[in-house]
C-alpha positions in Angstrom: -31.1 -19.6 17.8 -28.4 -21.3 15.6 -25.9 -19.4 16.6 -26.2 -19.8 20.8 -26.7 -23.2 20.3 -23.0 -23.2 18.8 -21.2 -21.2 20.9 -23.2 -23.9 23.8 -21.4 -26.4 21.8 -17.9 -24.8 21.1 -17.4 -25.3 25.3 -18.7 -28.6 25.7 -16.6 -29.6 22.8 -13.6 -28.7 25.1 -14.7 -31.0 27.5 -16.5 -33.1 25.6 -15.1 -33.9 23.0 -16.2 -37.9 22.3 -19.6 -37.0 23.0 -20.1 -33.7 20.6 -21.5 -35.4 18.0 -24.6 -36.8 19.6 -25.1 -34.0 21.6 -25.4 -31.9 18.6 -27.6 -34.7 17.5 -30.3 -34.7 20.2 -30.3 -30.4 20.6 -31.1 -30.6 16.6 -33.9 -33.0 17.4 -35.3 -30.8 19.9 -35.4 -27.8 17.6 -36.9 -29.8 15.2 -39.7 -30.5 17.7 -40.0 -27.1 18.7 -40.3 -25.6 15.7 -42.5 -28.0 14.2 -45.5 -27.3 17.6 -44.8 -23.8 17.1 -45.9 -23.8 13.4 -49.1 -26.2 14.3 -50.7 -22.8 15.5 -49.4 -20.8 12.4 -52.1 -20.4 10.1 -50.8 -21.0 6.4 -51.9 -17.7 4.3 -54.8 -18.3 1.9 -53.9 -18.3 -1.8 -56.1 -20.3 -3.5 -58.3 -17.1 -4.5 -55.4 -16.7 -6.8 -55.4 -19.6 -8.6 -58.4 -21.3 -10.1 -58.4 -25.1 -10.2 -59.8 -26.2 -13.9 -59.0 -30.1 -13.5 -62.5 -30.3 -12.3 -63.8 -27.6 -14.2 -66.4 -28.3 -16.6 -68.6 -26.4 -19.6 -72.0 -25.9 -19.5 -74.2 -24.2 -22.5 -76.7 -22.2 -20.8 -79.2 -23.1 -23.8 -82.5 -22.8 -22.2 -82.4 -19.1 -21.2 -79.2 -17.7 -22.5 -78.4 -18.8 -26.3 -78.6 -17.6 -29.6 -78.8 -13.7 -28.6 -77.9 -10.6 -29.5 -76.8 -9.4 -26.5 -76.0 -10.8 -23.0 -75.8 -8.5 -20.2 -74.1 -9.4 -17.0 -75.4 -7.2 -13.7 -72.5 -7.4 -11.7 -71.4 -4.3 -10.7 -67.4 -5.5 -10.5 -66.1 -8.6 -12.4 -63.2 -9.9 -13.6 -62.3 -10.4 -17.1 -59.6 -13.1 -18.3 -59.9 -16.4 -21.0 -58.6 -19.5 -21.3 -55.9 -20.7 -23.2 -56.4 -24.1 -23.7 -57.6 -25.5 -20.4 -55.4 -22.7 -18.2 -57.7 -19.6 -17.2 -56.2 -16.5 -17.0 -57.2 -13.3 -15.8 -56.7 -10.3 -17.5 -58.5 -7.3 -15.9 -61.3 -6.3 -14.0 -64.1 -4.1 -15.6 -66.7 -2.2 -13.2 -70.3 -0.7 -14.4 -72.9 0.1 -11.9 -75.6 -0.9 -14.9 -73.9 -4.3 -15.8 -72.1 -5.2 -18.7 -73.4 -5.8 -21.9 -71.5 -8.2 -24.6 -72.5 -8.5 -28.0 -70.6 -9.9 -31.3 -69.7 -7.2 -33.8 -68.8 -7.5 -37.5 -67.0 -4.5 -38.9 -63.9 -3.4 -40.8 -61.0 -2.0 -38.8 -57.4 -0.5 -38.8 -55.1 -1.9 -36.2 -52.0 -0.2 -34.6 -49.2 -1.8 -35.4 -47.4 -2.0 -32.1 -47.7 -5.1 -30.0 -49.4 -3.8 -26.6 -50.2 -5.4 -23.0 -53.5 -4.6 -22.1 -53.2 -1.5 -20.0 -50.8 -0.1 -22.8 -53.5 -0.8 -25.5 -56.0 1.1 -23.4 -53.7 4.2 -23.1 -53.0 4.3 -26.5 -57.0 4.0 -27.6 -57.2 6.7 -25.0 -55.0 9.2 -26.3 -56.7 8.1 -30.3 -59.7 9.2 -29.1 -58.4 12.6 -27.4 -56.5 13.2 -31.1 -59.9 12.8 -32.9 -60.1 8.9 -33.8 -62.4 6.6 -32.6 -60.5 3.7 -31.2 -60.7 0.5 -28.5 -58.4 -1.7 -26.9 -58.9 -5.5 -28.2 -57.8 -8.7 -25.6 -56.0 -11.6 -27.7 -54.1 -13.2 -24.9 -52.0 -13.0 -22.2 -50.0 -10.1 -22.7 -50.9 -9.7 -26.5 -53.7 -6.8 -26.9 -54.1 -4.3 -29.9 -55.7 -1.4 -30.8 -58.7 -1.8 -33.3 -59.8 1.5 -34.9 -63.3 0.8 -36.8 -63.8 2.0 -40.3 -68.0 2.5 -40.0 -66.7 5.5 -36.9 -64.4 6.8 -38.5 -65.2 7.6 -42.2 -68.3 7.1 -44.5 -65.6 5.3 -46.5 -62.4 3.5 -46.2 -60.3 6.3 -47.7 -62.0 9.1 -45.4 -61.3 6.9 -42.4 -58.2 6.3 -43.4 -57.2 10.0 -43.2 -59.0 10.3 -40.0 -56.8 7.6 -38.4 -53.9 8.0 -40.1 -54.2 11.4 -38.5 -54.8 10.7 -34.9 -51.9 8.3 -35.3 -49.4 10.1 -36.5 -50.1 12.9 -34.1 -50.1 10.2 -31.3 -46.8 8.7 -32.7 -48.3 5.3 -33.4 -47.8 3.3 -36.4 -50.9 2.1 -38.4 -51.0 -1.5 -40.2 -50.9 -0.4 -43.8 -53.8 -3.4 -44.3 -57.6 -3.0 -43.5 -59.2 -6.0 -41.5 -62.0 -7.1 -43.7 -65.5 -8.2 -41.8 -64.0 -9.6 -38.8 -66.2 -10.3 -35.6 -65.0 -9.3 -32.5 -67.1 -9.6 -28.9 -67.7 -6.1 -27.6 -67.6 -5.4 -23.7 -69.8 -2.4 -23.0 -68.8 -1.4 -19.2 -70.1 1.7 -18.7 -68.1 4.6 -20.8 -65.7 1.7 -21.1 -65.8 -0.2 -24.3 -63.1 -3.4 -24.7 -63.3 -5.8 -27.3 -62.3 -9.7 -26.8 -61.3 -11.8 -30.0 -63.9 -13.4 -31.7 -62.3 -16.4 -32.4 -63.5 -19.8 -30.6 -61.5 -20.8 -28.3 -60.1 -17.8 -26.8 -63.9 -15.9 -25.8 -63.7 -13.5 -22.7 -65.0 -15.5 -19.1 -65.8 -13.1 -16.5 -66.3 -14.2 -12.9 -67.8 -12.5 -9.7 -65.4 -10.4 -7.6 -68.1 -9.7 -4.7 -70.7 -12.1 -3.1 -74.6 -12.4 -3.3 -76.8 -12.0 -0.8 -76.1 -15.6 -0.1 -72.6 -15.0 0.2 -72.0 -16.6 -3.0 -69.7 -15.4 -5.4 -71.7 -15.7 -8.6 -72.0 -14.4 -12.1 -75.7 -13.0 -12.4 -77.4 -12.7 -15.7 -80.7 -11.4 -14.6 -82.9 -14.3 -14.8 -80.5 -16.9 -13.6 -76.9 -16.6 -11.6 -74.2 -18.9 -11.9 -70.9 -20.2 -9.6 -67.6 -20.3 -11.6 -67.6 -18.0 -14.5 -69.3 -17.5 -17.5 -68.0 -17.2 -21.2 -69.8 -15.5 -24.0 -69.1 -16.5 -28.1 -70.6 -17.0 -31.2 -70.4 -21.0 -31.1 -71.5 -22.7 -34.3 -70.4 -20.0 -36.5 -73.1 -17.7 -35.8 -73.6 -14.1 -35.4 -75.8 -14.6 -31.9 -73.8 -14.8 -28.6 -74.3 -18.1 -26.1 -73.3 -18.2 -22.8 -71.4 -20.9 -21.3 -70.8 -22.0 -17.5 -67.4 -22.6 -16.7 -68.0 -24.2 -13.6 -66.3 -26.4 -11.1 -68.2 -30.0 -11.2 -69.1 -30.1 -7.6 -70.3 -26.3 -7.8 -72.5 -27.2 -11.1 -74.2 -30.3 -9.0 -75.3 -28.2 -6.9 -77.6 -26.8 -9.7 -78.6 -30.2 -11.1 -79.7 -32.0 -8.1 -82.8 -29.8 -6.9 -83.7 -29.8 -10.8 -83.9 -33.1 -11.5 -84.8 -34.1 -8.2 -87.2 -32.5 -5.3 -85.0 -31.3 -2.8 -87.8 -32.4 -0.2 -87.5 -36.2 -1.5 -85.4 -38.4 0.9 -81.7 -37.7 1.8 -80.9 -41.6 0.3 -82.6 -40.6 -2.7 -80.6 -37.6 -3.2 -77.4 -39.0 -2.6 -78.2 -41.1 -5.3 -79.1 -38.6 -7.9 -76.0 -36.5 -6.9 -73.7 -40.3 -7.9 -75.8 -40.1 -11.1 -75.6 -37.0 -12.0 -71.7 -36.7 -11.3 -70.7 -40.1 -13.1 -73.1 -38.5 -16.2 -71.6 -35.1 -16.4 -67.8 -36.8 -16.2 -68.4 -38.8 -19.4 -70.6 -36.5 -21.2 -69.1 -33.4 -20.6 -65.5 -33.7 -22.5 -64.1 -30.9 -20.2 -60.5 -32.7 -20.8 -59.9 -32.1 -24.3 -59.2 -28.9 -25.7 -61.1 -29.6 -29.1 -64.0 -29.9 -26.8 -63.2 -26.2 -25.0 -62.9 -25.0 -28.6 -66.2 -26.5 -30.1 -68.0 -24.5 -27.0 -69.1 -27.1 -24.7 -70.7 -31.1 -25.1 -73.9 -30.3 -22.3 -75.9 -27.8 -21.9 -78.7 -27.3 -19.1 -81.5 -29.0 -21.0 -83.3 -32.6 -20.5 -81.1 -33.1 -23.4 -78.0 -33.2 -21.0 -79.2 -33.0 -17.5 -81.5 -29.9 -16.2 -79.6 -26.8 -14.0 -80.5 -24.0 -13.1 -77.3 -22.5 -11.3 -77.6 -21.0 -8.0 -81.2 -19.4 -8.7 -82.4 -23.3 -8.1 -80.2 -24.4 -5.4 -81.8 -25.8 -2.0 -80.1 -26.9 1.2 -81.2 -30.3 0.9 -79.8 -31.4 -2.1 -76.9 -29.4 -2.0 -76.0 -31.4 1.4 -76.5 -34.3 -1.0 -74.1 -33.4 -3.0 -71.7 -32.6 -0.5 -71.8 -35.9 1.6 -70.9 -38.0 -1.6 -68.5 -35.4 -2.6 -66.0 -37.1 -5.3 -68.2 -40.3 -5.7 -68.6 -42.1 -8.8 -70.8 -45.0 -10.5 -67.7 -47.4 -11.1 -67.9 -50.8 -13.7 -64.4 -52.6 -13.7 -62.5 -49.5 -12.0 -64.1 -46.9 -14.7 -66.2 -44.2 -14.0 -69.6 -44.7 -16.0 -72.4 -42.7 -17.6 -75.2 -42.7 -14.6 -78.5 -42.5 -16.5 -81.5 -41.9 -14.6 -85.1 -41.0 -15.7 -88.2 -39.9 -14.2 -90.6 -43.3 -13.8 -90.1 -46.8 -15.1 -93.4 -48.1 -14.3 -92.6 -51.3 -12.7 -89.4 -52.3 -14.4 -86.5 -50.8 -15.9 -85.1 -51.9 -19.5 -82.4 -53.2 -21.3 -79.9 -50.6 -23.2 -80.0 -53.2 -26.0 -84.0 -53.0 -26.2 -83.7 -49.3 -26.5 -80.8 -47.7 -27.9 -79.7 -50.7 -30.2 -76.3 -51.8 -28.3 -75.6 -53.6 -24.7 -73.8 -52.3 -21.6 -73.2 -54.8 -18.7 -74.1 -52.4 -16.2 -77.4 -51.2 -18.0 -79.9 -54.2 -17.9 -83.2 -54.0 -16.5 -84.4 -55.2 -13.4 -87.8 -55.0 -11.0 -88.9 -51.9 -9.9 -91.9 -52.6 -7.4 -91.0 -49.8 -4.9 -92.0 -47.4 -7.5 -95.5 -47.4 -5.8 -95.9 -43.2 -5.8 -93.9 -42.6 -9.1 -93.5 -38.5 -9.9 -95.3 -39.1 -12.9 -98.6 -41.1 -13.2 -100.0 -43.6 -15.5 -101.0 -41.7 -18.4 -103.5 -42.2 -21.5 -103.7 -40.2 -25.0 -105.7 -40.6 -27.6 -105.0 -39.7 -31.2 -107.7 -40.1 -34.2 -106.9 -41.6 -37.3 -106.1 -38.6 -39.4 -103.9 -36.8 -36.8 -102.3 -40.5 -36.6 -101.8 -40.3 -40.5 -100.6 -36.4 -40.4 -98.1 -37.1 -37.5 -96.6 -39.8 -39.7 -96.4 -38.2 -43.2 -94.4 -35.2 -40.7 -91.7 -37.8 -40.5 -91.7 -38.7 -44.0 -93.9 -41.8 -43.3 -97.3 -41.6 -45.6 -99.2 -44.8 -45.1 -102.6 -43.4 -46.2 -105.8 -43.8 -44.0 -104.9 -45.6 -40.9 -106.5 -48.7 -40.7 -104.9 -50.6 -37.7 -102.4 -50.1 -35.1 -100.3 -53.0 -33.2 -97.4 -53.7 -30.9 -95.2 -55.5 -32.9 -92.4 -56.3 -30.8 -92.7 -55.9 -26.6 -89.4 -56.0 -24.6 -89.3 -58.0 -21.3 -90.1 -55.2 -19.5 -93.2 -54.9 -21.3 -92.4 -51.8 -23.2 -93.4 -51.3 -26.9 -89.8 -51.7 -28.9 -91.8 -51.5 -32.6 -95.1 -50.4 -33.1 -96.9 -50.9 -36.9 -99.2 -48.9 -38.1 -100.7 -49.9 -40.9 -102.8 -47.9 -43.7 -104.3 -47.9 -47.1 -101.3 -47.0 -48.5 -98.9 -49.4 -46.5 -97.6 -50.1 -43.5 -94.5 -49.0 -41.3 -92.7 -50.1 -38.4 -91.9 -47.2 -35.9 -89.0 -47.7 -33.2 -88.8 -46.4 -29.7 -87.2 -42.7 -30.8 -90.0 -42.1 -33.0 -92.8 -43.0 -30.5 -91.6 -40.4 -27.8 -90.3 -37.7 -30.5 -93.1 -37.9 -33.0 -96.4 -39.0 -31.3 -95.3 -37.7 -27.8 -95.7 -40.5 -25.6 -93.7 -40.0 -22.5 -93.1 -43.2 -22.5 -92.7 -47.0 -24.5 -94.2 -48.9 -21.7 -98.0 -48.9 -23.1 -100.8 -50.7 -24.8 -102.8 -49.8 -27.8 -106.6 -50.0 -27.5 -109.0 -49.9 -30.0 -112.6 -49.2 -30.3 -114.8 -51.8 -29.2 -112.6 -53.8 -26.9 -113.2 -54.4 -23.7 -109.3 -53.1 -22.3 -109.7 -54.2 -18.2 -110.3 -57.9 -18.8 -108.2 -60.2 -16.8 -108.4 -63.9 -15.9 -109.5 -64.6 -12.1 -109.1 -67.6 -11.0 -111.7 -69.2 -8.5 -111.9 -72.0 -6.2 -112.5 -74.5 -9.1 -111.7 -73.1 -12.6 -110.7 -69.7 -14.0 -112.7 -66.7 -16.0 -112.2 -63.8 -18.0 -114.0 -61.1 -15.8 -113.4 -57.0 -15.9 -111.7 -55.1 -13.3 -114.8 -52.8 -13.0 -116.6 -54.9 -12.2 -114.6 -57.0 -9.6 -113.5 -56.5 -5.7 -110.0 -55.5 -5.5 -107.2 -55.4 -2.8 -106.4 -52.1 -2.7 -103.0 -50.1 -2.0 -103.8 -49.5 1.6 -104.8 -53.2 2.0 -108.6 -52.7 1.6 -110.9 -55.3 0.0 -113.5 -53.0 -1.9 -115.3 -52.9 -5.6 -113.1 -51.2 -8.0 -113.5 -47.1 -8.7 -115.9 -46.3 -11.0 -113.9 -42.9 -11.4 -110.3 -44.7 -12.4 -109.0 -44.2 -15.5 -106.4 -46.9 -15.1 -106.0 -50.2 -12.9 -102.6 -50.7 -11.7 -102.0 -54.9 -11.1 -98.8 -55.6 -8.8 -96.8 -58.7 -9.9 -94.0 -60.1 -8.4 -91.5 -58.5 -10.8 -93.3 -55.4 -12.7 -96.2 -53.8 -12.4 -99.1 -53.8 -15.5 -101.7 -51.1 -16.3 -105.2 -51.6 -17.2 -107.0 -48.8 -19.1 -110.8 -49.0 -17.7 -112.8 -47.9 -21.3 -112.0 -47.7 -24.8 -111.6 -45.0 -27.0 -114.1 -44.1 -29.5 -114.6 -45.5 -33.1 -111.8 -43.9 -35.4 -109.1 -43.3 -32.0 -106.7 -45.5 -30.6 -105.9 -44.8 -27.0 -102.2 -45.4 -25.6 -102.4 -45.9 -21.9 -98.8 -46.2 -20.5 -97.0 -45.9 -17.1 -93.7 -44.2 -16.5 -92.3 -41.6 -18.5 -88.5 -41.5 -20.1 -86.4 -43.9 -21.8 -86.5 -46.8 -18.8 -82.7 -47.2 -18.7 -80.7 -47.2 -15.5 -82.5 -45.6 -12.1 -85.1 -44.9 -11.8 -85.8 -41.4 -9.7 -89.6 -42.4 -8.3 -88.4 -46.1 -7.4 -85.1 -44.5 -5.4 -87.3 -42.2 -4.2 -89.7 -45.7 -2.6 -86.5 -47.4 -2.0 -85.2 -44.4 0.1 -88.7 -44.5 2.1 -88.2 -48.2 2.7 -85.2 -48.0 4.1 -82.6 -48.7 1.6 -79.2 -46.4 1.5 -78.0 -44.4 -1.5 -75.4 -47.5 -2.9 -78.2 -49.6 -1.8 -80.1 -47.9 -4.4 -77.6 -47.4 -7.1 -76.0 -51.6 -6.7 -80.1 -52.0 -7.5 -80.2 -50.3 -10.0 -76.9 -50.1 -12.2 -75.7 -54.0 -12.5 -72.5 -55.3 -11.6 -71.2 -51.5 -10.5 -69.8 -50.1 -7.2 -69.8 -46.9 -5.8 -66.4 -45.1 -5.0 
């Protein structure tokens, strides 16, 4: 095309000469034009399945089903085998087994050929080691950096007969030996079938294999039998232990998608969802460290526990929440243009709490407010009792003996009317117990309860009448009921729940027998930030997902 347009040009120039220049000017311009509609309807060629995005990427220790074992076995019939380098992924090869692959860490002593090898080389020359009477396997360092390890234990009783045997097969096969024996190294075995590789065991640089084919879902995940997973999944002794862990290496939107329907019921409202999606995004950015390399080398900072935030991989995900995620792809809890921790928990029972009142220290954004839309919380008011001698033994288990137990009182209550130090006193002295140690060590499921003794009457109130006020019991009194009812209290309730303005208070019906104390609480976690059953009532009423979130995190925005 360039060149008729010139030889157009070359005649007008003749006769046109003054006017060449613009000429030339407004035919470019058309071409331009031309060209640039004509490539509108060319479709650019795909190459992102090349490339794998780990900015977003981040780890997740697969704790609850998949640590501390002796063997992993992936069942993926085809997969691809690389590791990072720092924060880069790269692949290396592909390994195939129609029975899965098993991994396993391995301890042995070794002879190494000498020769630096690529992968492919170090496969040919463990190949032809084997064919000359050795038993040897190609070992993956990093990119372009493989070995051959030969292993003492297969190839002599002792080091001296397997030397011979090696030395053998290598000189036969023209390859140099190291004249040093590698002492008690671990290495991570890859049993594929007849095809045995070996990954370094150092952390840091552990083999990640990913799915080269899709589920039945059309899903291209990494399945591990009980569980599958997006992204890929690593396999390493972290800690320094001789048991394998796996971790998810997993793109952060893909990993929501296995958080959401575990934290949350995917057949809660869409609002409420969105908002647990924000949470859980904003929490696994802070927490999860997958920035800094330390943190790639240390193994990962969450895992799939409470401890973290539940997930289940693509066994557990449901439409529902997963079009949660989607529609607030990106989106952050943000204080003063910073992405912060969203904390969430399963019931506050009419009013969130302070970070101060629980974890010792302030955040602007984590201070408690009302939470009267919490009317069908997930988890209901609760009551256990414990007797005086499992009161004492639960104590002396955290190195707290205070005798017989004698009395038991809530010695400091927060605003929100949860227990922040509880006392128990004994024949042998007394001790103060904090929030950690009434949900870890007695099991509570939550601060936000009384203590009732024996011989109390626990459902007294003070009802005011036309003229003057009484103490009266709530069994014994007409009520206003949820649904709006007017009716004598249930003789079969365990628990009164009173409605306030600004919280809502519990009010066990009976008290426990001589020697127990009964704890009769609402809610159920640590109180601080949103609450999942009051987004939940606040999605039913009406209110949007930042609705929700401005409620419930102070001060914050979502973006």
């Amino acid at each position: 095309m360039k060149a008729m347009y010139g030889r157009e040009n070359s005649k007008r120039e003749q006769s046109h000469g003054k006017n060449r220049i613009p000429e030339r000017i407004c035919r470019l311009f058309v071409l331009i034009c031309v060209m640039s509609i004509f490539l509108c309807f060319i479709k650019k060629p795909d190459t992102t399945a090349a490339k794998v995005n780990t900015a977003h990427e981040i780890r997740v220790g697969l704790k609850s089903v998949y640590a501390d074992k002796q063997s992993i076995t992936l069942y993926n019939t085809q997969l691809e085998l690389g590791y990072c380098d720092g924060r880069v992924y790269r692949r290396e090869t592909t390994v195939t087994a129609a029975d899965g692959v098993k991994v396993t860490a391995e301890k042995g002593t070794f002879f190494t050929a000498a020769e630096g090898f690529t992968l492919p080389e170090a496969e040919t020359a463990a190949k032809r080691l084997r064919e000359a009477g050795a038993a040897a396997y190609a070992v993956m360092f990093s990119e372009g950096n493989a070995g051959v390890y030969l292993p003492v234990k297969e190839n002599g009783a002792t080091k001296e007969s397997a030397r011979t045997v090696c030395k053998a097969a290598a000189e036969k096969c023209g390859i140099a030996l190291d004249k040093d024996v590698t002492e008690g190294t671990y290495l991570i075995r890859i049993d594929a079938g007849e095809r045995v590789l070996f990954a370094d065991g150092v952390q840091g640089s552990y083999p990640q294999f990913g799915a080269l084919e899709k589920n039945k879902d059309g899903i291209f995940a990494v399945n591990l039998g009980k569980r599958s997973y997006r992204g890929r999944i690593e396999i390493g002794r972290y800690g320094g232990k001789t048991t394998v862990t796996a971790v998810n290496v997993v793109p952060l939107e893909d990993y929501l998608y296995g958080v959401v329907p575990c934290e949350m019921p995917a057949s809660w409202p869409t609002e409420a969802l969105k908002a647990q999606a924000v949470c859980a995004r904003s929490f696994a950015l802070i927490k999860a460290g997958y920035h800094a390399e330390t943190d790639i080398k240390r193994g990962f900072r969450i895992d799939d526990t409470e401890q973290s935030q539940v997930y289940g991989g693509v066994t557990f995900e449901q439409k529902n929440s997963s079009g949660a995620v989607d529609a607030t792809v990106g989106e952050t809890l943000c204080y003063e243009n910073r992405t912060v921790a969203g904390y969430y928990f399963s019931a506050s029972g009419g009013h969130t709490e302070n970070a101060e009142d629980v974890w010792g220290f302030s955040l602007p954004f984590l201070t408690g407010v009302p939470d009267i839309y919490e009317l069908n919380p997930s988890k209901k008011p609760w009551s256990i009792t414990i007797g005086r001698d499992e009161l004492a033994r639960l104590l002396r288990s955290n190195g707290n003996d205070v005798g017989t137990v004698e009395k038991v009182t809530q010695e400091v209550i927060t605003a929100s009317g949860r227990v922040y130090r509880l006392r128990v006193t004994g024949s042998r002295g007394s001790v103060s117990l904090s929030t950690d140690v009434l949900r870890n060590v007695l099991k509570l499921p939550g601060t936000k309860f009384k203590v009732i003794a024996s011989g109390t009457l626990p459902d007294s109130v003070t009802v005011q009448g036309a003229g003057a006020s009484r103490k009266a019991a709530i069994h014994d009194c007409y009520v206003l009921s949820g649904s709006k009812e007017v009716r004598k209290a249930d003789d079969e309730t365990e628990q009164y729940v009173v409605l306030s303005a600004d919280n809502l208070t519990n009010f066990p019906k009976t008290a426990p027998e001589e020697g127990e104390y009964l704890f009769a609480g609402m809610g159920a976690g640590h109180g601080i930030g949103m609450s999942q059953s009051g987004a939940r009532g606040m999605a039913e009423q009406g209110f949007t997902y930042r609705e929700i979130l401005e409620h419930y995190f102070t001060g914050i925005s979502v973006r």
